[in-house]
N, C-alpha and C positions, 0 to 999 in steps of 0.2 A: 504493500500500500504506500509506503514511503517513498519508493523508487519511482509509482506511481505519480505524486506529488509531486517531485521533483524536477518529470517531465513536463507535468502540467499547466504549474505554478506559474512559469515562465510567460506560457504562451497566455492564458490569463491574463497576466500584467501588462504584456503589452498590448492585447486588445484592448485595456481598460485604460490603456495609455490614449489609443487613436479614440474610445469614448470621451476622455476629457477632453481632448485636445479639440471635439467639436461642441464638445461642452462648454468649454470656455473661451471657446473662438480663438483658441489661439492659431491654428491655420484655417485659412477659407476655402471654401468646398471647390476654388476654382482650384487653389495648389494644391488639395487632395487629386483631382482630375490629371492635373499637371502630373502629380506622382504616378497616378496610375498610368499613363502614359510610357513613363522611364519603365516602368515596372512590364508591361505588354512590351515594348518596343527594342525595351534593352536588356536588362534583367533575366527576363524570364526565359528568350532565345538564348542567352547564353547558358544558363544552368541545363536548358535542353539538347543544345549542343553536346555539351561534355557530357551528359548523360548516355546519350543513346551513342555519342564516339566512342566511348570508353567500354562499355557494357558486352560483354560477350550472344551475341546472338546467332540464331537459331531457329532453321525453315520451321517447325513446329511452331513457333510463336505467332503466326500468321493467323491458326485458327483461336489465338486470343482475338486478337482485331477480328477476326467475323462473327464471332460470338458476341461481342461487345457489341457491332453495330447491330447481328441482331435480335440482341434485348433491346436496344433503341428504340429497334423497327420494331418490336411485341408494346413495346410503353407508348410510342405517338399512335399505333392504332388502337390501344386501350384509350388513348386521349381521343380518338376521333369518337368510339363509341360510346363516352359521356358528353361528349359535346352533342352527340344527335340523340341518344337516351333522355338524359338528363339538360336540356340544352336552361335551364332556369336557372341551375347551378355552372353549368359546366358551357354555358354556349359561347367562350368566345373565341376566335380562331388560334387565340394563344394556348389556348389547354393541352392540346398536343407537345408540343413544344414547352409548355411547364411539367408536363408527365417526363416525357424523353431527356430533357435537356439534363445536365450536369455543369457546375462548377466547379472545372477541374483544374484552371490555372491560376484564378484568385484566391480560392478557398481550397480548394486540392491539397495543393503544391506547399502552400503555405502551413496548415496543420499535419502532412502527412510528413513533411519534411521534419518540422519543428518538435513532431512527437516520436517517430520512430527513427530521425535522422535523414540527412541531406543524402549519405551514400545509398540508401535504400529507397529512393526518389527512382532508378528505371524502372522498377519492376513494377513500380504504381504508374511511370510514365506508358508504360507497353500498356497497360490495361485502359486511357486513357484516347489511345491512339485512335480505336473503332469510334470512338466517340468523334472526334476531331472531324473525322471524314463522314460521319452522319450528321452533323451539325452544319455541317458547310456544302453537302449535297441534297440531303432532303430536309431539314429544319429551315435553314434559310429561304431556301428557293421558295419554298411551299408559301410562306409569309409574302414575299417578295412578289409570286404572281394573286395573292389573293389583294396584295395593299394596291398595285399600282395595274394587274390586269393582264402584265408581260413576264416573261423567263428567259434569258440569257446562259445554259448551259456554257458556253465562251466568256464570257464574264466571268461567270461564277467560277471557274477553273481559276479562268486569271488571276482573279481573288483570290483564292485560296493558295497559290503555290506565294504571291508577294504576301501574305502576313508574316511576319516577324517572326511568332511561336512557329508557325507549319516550315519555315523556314532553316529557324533552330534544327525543329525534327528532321528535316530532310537532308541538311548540310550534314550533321552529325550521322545520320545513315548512311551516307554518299562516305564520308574519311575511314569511318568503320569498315564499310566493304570493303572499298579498295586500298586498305592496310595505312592513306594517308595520315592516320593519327598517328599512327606508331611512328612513322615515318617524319614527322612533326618535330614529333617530340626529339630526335634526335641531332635537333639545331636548337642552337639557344634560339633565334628568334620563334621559335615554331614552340619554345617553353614560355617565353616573353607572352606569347599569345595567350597561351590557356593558362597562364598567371594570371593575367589582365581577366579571360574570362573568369578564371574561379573567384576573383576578388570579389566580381559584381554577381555571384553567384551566391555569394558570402551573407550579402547583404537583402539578399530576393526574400528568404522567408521572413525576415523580422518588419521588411518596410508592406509586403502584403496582411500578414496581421495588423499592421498599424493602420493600413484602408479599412482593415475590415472592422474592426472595432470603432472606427471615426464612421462607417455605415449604418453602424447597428440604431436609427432613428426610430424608434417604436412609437407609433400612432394607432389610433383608431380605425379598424374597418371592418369590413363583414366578416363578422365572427362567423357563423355558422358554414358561410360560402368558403371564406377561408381555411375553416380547419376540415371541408369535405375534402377539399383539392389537397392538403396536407397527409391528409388519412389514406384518399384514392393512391396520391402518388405513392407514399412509403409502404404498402401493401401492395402496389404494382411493382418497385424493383426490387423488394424482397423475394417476389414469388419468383418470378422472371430471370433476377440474378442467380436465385441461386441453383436453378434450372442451366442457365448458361454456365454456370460455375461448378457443376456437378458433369456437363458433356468436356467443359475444359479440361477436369481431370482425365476423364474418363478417356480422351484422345492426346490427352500431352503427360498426364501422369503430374509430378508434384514438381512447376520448373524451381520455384525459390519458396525457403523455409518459411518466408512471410507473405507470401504469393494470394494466401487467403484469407488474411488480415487483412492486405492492400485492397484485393477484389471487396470485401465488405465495406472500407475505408470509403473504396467512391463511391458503393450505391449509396450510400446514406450521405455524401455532396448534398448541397441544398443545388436546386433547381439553377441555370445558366442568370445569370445576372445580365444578362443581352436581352432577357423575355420582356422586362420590364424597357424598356431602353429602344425595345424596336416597338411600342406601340406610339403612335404619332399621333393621332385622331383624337383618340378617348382618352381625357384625362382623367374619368372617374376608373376605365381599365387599367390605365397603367399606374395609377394611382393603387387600386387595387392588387395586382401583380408585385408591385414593388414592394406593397409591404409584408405579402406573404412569404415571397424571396426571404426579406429577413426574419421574420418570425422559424420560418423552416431553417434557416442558418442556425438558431438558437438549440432546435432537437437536433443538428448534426453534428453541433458541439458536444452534446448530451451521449449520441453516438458514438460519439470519439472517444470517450469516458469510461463507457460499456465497452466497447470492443478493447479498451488497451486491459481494461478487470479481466477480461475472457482469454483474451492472448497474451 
């Protein structure tokens, strides 16, 4: 229980560092924006780089990523069938996309790293991966032709391969394969580099706890609407995950001793923090969304609690 404590304490305090700090104004929600920027842009491509270079991989790992994308796809078509069941509760084109979606490189990254450690970050990164590419193929788009009417498959690519984070992932897959990490490392400036990147990797989980806790704004909203969508979502990736999590074994066997800590770690992410963010129209929906996002961040803290008691 102590050892427990020890890891927890931590991360604790400094969310309740980012709580005062917008508590008491002392930074403005535009330099929280500004931070979260550093933090997507620079930050968190670097810590994924050296992740996925470094990491020893493995044609099996593949059916992680198709499992993962599809539980995705089993949770946005749970979300379509409360949106058209239950459409009173559940009718707004976001509900899919608050079933499916995950927060895995604001809230992710930031608590799995800070709780079980930064080196133990690929194997949550790999399970994270199927997510990245259903998010950015069918969660986006889907929103994208129902807000404006069009779909750009050419676009959408495009976007996806210039973000930052899928950047990170891709470049660090790319040195990995073809041996250029090792190869790297064998020049000082090629050490010079993933110096510079570990520095700012150093710093990734303690400045995303500090967002997330300057986040945690608690208001008023539809309780009962709120805690459906809370109860539907964490009773859909528990069934779902751990059906995907039980074929995982069952075709790759046991990759890493924490392997099923990790897979537990993200189903219980609070919902993608873009749900809220891509509604434009409604400001009573997005208004709505946003505060569920944090309220749901609060039981996956709670999650975090229980899964480290268990493991």
């Amino acid at each position: 229980m102590i050892a427990l404590f020890e890891k927890l304490l931590p991360v604790l305090i400094i969310v309740f560092i980012g709580l005062v700090m917008r508590k008491k104004k002392l930074v403005s929600a535009s330099a929280i924006n500004e931070l979260k920027q550093i933090i997507v842009n620079v930050a968190l491509p670097c810590i994924l780089f050296l992740s996925f270079g470094s990491t020893t991989l493995d044609a099996k790992y593949i059916v992680v990523v198709v499992m993962v994308f599809a539980m995705c796809g089993a949770l946005y078509i749970m979300g379509f069938a409360l949106k058209n069941r239950l459409p009173q509760f559940f009718g707004s084109i976001f509900t899919p996309w608050f079933m499916a979606g995950f927060e895995f490189g604001m809230i992710g990254i930031g608590l799995f790293g800070a709780l079980w450690g930064t080196e133990a970050l690929p194997i949550f990164m790999l399970i994270g991966l199927g997510h990245e590419f259903f998010a950015w193929f069918v969660c986006i788009p889907y929103v994208q032709f129902k807000s404006s009417g069009s779909f750009s498959l050419k676009e959408t690519v495009f976007r996806f391969f210039k973000t930052p984070v899928i950047l990170g992932i891709m470049g660090g897959l790319l040195v990995n394969i073809t041996g250029l990490y090792s190869a790297m490392e064998a020049y000082f400036w090629g050490r010079a580099v993933f110096s510079t990147m570990s520095t700012l990797s150093n710093i990734t989980v303690p400045l995303i706890l500090i967002v997330v806790g300057y986040s945690l704004a608690f208001e008023r909203s539809n309780a009962l609407k709120a805690v459906l969508h809370m109860a539907a979502r964490l009773a859909g990736v528990l069934v779902f995950g751990t059906i995907a999590l039980s074929v995982i074994h069952q075709f790759v066997g046991q990759i890493d001793p924490l392997f099923t800590a990790a897979f537990y770690a993200y189903l219980i992410l609070p919902p993608s923090y873009l749900v809220p963010v891509m509604v434009k129209d409604n400001e009573q929906e997005r208004y709505f969304f946003s505060q569920t996002v944090i309220y749901y961040t609060v039981i996956s803290f709670a999650g975090y609690v229980l899964l480290m008691l268990i493991c």
